[in-house]
C-alpha positions in Angstrom: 1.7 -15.1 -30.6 -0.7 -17.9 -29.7 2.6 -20.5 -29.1 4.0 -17.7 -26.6 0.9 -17.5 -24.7 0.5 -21.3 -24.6 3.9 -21.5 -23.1 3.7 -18.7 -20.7 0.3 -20.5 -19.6 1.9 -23.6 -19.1 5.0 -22.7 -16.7 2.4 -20.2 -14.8 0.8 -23.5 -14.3 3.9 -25.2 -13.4 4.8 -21.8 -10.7 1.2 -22.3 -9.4 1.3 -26.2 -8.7 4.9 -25.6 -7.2 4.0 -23.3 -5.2 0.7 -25.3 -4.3 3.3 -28.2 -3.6 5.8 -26.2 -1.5 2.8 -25.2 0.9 1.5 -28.4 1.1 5.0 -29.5 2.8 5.5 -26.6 4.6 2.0 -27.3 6.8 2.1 -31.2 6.5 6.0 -32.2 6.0 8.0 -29.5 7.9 5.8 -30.2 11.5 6.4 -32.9 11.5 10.2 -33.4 10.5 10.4 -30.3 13.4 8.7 -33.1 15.9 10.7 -35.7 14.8 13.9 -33.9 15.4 12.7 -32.9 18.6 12.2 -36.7 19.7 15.5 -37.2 18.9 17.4 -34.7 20.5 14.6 -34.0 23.5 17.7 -32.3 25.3 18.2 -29.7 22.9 15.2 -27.2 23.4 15.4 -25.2 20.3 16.0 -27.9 17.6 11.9 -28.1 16.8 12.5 -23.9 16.4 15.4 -24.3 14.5 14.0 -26.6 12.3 11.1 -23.7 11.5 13.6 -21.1 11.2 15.4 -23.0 8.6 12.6 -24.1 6.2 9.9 -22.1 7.0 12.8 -19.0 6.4 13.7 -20.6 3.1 9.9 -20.8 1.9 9.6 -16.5 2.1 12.3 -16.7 -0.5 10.7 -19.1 -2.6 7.6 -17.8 -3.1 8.4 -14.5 -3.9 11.0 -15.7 -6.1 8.1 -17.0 -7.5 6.0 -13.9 -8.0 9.1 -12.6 -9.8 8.9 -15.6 -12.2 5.4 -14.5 -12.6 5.6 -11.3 -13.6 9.1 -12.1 -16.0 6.2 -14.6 -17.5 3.5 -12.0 -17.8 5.7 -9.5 -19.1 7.3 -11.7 -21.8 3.2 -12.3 -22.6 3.1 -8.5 -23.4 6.1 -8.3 -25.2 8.0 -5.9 -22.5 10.3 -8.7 -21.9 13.0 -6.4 -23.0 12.7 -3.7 -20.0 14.3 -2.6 -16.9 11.3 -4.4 -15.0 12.4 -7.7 -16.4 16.4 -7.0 -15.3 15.0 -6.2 -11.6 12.6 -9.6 -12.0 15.8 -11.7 -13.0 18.4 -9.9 -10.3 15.4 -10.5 -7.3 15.0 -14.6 -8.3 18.9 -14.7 -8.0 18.7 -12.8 -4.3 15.7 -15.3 -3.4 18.0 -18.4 -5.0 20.6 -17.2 -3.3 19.1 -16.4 0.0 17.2 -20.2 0.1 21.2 -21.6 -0.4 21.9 -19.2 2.5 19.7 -20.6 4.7 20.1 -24.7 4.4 23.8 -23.7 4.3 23.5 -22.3 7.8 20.9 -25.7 8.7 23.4 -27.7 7.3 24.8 -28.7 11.0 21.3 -29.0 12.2 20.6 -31.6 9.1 23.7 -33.5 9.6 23.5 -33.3 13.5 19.7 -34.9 12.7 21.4 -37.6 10.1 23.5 -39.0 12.4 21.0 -40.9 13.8 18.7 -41.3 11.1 19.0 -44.1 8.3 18.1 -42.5 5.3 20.5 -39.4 4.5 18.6 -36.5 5.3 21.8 -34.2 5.0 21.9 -35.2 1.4 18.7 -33.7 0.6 19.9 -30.4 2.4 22.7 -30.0 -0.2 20.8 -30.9 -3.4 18.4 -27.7 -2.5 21.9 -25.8 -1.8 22.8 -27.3 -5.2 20.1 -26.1 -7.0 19.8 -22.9 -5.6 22.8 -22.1 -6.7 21.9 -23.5 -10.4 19.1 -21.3 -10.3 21.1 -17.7 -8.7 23.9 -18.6 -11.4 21.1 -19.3 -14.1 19.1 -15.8 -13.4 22.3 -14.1 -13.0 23.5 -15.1 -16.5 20.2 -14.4 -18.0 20.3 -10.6 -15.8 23.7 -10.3 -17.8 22.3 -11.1 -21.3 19.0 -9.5 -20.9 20.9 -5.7 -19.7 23.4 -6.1 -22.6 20.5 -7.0 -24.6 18.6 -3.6 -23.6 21.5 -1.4 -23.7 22.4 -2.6 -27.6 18.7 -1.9 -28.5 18.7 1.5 -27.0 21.9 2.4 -28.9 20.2 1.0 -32.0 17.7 3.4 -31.1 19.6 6.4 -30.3 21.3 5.9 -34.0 18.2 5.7 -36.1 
């Protein structure tokens, strides 16, 4: 019981510095890469806006994808891992996973269309967040799989004793 909570206290510590981290770029990093892009392309009105649209769009995702981890965390503390609750916590990080893939997918253009005249590749970056994402959706949907087949063999256990 003790290891459990230690555990669960530990990657709630992890979700609460990533999110602490995500934050930080989104009102230090993201302004500027929006300004930046803006210099470059000072012809192209919306490409600051687009920039926001993209990454500030994928952030809403993350952090409640988040939350869900949270509560998948706080349930497995009270030993209710094995619930409906935890199924809808699992099937609403894979939406949010899926969702952040969605949108640097569609600000993949804008990325590349910034890379072009940028030395490092920026367009890179773009894909190993689409990349990951995708671990993540494929990850929670597996675990969604298990965890309902898991349920629905304890409650025919149950229904036989």
């Amino acid at each position: 019981m003790n290891i459990k909570r230690g555990s669960t206290t530990f990657l709630k510590v992890f979700l609460f510095l990533a999110g602490i981290a995500v934050l930080a770029l989104c009102i230090f990093l993201v302004p500027r890469i929006a300004n930046f892009a803006s210099t470059l392309y000072p012809n192209i009105a919306l490409m600051k806006y687009l920039i926001f649209i993209v990454m500030y769009g994928a952030a809403v995702p993350f952090y409640f994808a988040l939350y869900q981890t949270f509560n998948l965390l706080r349930y497995i503390e009270e030993n209710t891992a094995f619930s409906d609750l935890s199924v809808k916590a699992l099937k609403n990080i894979k939406y949010c996973a899926v969702t952040i893939s969605g949108f640097y997918i569609v600000g993949m253009p804008l990325f590349s269309f910034i890379a072009k005249k940028v030395d490092p590749p920026v367009g890179f970056i773009g894909l190993i967040i689409i990349f990951a994402s995708f671990v993540i959706a494929v990850f929670a949907a597996i675990l969604q799989r298990l965890l309902q087949e898991a349920i629905n063999i304890k409650s025919e256990n149950d229904l036989t004793v």
